[in-house]
C-alpha positions in Angstrom: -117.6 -177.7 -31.1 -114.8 -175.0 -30.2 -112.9 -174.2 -32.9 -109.8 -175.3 -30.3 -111.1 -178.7 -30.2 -111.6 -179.0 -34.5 -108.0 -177.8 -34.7 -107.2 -181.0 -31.9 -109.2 -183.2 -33.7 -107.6 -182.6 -36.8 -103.7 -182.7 -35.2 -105.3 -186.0 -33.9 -106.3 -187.2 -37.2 -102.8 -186.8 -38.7 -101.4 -189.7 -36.0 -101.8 -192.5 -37.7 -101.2 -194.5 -35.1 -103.3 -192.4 -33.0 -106.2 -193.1 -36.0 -104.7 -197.3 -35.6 -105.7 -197.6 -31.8 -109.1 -195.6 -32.1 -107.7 -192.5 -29.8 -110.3 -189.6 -29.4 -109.8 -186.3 -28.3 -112.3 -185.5 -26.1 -112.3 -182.2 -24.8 -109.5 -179.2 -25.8 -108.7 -176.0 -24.6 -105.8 -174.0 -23.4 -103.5 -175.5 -20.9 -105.9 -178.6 -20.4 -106.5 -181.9 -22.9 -108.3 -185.3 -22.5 -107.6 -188.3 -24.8 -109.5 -191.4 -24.8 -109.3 -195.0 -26.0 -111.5 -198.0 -25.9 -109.9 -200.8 -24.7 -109.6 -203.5 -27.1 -108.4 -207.5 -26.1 -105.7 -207.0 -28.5 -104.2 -204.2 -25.9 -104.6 -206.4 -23.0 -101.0 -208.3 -21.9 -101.2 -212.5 -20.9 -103.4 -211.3 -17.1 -105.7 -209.4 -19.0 -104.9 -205.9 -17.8 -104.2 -202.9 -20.2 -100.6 -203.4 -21.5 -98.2 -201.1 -19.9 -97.6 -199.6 -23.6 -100.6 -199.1 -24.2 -101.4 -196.6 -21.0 -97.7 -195.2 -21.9 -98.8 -193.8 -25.2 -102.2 -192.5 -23.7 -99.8 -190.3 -21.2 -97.4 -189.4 -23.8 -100.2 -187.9 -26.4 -102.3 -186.4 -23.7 -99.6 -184.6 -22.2 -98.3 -183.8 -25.9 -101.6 -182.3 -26.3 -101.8 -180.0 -23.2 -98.2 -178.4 -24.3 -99.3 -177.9 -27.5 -102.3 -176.1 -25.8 -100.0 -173.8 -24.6 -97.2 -173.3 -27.3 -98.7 -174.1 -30.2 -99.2 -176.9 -32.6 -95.6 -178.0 -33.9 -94.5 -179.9 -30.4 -92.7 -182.7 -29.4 -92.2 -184.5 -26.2 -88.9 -184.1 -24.7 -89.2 -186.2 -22.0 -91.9 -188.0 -19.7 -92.5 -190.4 -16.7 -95.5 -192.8 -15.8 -96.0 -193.9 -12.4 -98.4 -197.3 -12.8 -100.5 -197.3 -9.4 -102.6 -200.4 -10.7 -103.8 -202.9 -13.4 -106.1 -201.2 -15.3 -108.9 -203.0 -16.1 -111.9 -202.2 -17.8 -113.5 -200.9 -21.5 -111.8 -197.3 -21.5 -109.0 -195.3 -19.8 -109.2 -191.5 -20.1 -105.9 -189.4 -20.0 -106.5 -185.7 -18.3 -103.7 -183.7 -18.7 -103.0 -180.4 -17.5 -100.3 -178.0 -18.6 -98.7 -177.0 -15.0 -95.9 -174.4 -16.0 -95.0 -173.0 -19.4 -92.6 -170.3 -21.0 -92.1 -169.7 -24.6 -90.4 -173.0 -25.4 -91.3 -175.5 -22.8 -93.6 -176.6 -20.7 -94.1 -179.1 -17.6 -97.5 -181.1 -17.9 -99.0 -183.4 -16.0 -101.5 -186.5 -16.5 -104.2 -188.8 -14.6 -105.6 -191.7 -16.6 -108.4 -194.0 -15.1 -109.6 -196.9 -16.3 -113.4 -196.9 -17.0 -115.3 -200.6 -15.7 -118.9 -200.5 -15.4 -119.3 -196.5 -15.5 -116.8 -196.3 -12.6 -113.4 -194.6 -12.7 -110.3 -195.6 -10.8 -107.1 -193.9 -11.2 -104.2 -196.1 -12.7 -101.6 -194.4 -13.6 -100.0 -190.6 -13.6 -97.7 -189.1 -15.9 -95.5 -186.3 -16.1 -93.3 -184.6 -19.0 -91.5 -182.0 -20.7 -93.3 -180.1 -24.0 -91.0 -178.3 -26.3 -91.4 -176.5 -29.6 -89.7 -178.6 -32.3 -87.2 -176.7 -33.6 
């Protein structure tokens, strides 16, 4: 394991809520993260798909992560859009996120999560936000 993805990991491990829903960081480098959740029936809504919050949160960390690739640990999300493209359904949605632009203060990321159903991926929703030092 890089010694990038250990510092993630440990960033990660200081979310409690993060630690709550089971979030993993799965891999970590610069200008590039991917989160990951197993889906549990307590995040599903009354049709059975993946609550809207939950995939919400998923963009929000991983695109938290990817600025803080880039700028360094003590981050905060400024602000940040999700585009649902459908119900995700499945066992586990994976976040990618990419850091797309960045200066010394900011930068623009961007996210695909996919739902995971019987080893196949299909993309549900995209995100895309603002990263800036706290401070």
């Amino acid at each position: 394991m890089s010694d990038f993805l250990a510092l993630g990991r440990a960033v990660l491990a200081q979310q409690s809520f993060s630690v709550l829903l089971g979030t993993e960081l799965l891999e970590f480098e610069p200008g590039r993260a991917v989160l990951a959740l197993q889906v549990k029936d307590a995040f599903r809504q009354q049709h059975g798909f993946v609550h809207g919050g939950v995939i919400s949160y998923l963009v929000d960390n991983a695109l938290t992560f990817a600025g803080g690739s880039v700028l360094g640990e003590n981050v905060l999300t400024v602000e940040f859009k999700v585009n649902y493209l459908r119900p995700a359904r499945g066992e586990r949605l994976i976040a990618r996120a990419t850091a797309e632009s960045s200066g010394r203060r900011i930068a623009v990321c961007r996210c695909d999560v996919v739902s995971v159903e019987g080893g196949q991926e299909q993309r549900c929703a995209i995100g895309q936000g603002t990263i800036a030092l706290a401070g």
